[in-house]
VEXDREN-2710 file (C-alpha; in Angstrom, 1 decimal):
% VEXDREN-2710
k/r/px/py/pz
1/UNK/4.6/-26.7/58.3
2/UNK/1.1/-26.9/57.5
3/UNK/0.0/-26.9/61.1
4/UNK/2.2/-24.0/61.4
5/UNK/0.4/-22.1/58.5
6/UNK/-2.9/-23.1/59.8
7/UNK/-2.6/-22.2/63.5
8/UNK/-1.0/-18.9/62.6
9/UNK/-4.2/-18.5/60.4
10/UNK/-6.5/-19.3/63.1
11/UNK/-4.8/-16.7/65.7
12/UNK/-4.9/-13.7/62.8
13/UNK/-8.8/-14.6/62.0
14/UNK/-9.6/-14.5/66.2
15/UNK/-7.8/-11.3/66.4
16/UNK/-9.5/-9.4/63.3
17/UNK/-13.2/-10.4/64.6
18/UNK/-12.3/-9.4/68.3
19/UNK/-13.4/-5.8/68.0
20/UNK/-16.3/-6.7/65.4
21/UNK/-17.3/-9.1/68.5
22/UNK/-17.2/-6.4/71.2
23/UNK/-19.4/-4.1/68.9
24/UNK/-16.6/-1.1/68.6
25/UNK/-15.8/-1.5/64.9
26/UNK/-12.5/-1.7/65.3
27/UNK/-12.4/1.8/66.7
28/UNK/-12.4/0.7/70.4
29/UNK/-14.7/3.5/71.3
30/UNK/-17.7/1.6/71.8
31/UNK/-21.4/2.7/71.5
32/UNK/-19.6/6.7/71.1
33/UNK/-18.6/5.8/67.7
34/UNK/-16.1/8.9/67.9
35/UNK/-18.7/11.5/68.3
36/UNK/-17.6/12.2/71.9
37/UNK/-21.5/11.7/72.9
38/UNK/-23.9/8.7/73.7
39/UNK/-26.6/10.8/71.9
40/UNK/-25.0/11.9/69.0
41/UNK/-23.8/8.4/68.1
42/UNK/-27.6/7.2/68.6
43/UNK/-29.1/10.2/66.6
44/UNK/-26.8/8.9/63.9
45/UNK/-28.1/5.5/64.3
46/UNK/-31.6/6.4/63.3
47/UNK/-31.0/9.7/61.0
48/UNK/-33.4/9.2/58.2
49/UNK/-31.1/9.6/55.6
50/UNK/-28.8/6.7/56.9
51/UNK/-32.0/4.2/56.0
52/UNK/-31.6/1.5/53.7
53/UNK/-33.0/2.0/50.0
54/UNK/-36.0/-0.8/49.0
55/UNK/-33.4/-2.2/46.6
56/UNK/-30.3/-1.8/48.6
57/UNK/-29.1/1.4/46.6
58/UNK/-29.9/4.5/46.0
59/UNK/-32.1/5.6/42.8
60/UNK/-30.0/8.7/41.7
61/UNK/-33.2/11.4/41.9
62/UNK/-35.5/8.9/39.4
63/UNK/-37.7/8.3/42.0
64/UNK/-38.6/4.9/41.5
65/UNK/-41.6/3.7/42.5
66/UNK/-43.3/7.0/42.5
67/UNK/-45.7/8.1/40.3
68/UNK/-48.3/10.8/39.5
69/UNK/-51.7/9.9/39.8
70/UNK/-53.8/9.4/36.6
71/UNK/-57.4/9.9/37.7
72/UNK/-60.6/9.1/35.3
73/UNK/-64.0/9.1/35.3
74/UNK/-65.2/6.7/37.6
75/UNK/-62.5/6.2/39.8
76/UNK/-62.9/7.2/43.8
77/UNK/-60.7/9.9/45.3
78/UNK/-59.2/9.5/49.2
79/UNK/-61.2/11.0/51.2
80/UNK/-58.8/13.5/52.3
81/UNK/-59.2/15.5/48.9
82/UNK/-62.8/16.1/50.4
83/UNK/-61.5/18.6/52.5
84/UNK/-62.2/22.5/52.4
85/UNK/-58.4/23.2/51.6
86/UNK/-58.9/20.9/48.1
87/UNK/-62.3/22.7/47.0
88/UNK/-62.1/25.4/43.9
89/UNK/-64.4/28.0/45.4
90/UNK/-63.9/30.1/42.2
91/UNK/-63.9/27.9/39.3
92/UNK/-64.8/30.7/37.1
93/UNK/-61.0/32.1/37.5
94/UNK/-59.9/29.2/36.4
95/UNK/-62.3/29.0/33.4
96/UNK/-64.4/25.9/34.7
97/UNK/-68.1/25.2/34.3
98/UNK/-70.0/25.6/37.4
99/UNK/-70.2/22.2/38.8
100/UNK/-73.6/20.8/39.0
101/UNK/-75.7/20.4/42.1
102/UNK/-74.0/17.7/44.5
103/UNK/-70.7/18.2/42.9
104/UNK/-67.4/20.3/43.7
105/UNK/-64.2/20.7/41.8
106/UNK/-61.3/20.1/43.6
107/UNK/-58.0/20.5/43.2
108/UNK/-55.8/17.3/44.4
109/UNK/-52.1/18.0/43.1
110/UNK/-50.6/20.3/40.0
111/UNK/-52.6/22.2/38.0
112/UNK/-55.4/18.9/37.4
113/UNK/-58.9/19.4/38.1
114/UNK/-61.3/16.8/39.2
115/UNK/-65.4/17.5/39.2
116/UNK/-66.7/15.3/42.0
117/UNK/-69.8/14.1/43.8
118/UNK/-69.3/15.7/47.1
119/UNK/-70.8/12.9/49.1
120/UNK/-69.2/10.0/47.7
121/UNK/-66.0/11.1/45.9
122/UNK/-66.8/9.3/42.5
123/UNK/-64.9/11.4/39.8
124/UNK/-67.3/13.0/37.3
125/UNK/-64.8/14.4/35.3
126/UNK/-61.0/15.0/35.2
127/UNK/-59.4/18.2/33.6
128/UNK/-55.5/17.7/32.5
129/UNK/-54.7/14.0/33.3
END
């Protein structure tokens, strides 16, 4: 009886890991996975949002791991914030001191200021962090 049992165990467990085996899912359509097209199933595959979280879940819009960027005095910004498209041209609209020789205001994220030297990127001062 227990050879029966164990036989008739061995026989069900072959039989449920066939398809998993073959790579069909149990759906016996192969690599389609019942989109109808090779391409569809493979755009699937590698849609962005189908990635796996960092910790295996998703965060439920609290964005973990992200976080705003406290600058100070002293600290070096990226070098992309050097750009023309970061500069405050008119700091007098938005009622800053003119910046003195060698340094800009720049404008990285928000409404945050940052008075920098424009050849190295050391902060001077930071407005609203």
């Amino acid at each position: 009886m227990l050879i029966r049992t164990l036989s008739t165990s061995l026989v069900l467990l072959a039989m449920a890991s066939a398809p998993v085996i073959a790579g069909d899912n149990g759906k016996g359509q192969g690599k389609n996975k019942g989109h109808g097209h090779p391409a569809a199933a493979q755009a699937h595959a590698h849609h962005p949002g189908n990635a796996p979280k960092p910790q295996g879940r998703h965060d439920n819009g609290r964005h973990l791991g992200w976080q705003k960027q406290a600058w100070k005095r002293g600290d070096r910004i990226p070098m992309e914030y050097l750009e023309p498209v970061y500069y405050v041209e008119d700091y007098r609209a938005y009622r800053l001191p003119p910046p003195p020789p060698g340094h800009r205001w720049v404008k990285p994220v928000d409404d945050r200021y940052l008075l920098i030297e424009a050849a190295t990127g050391l902060i001077a001062e930071a407005l609203g962090y």
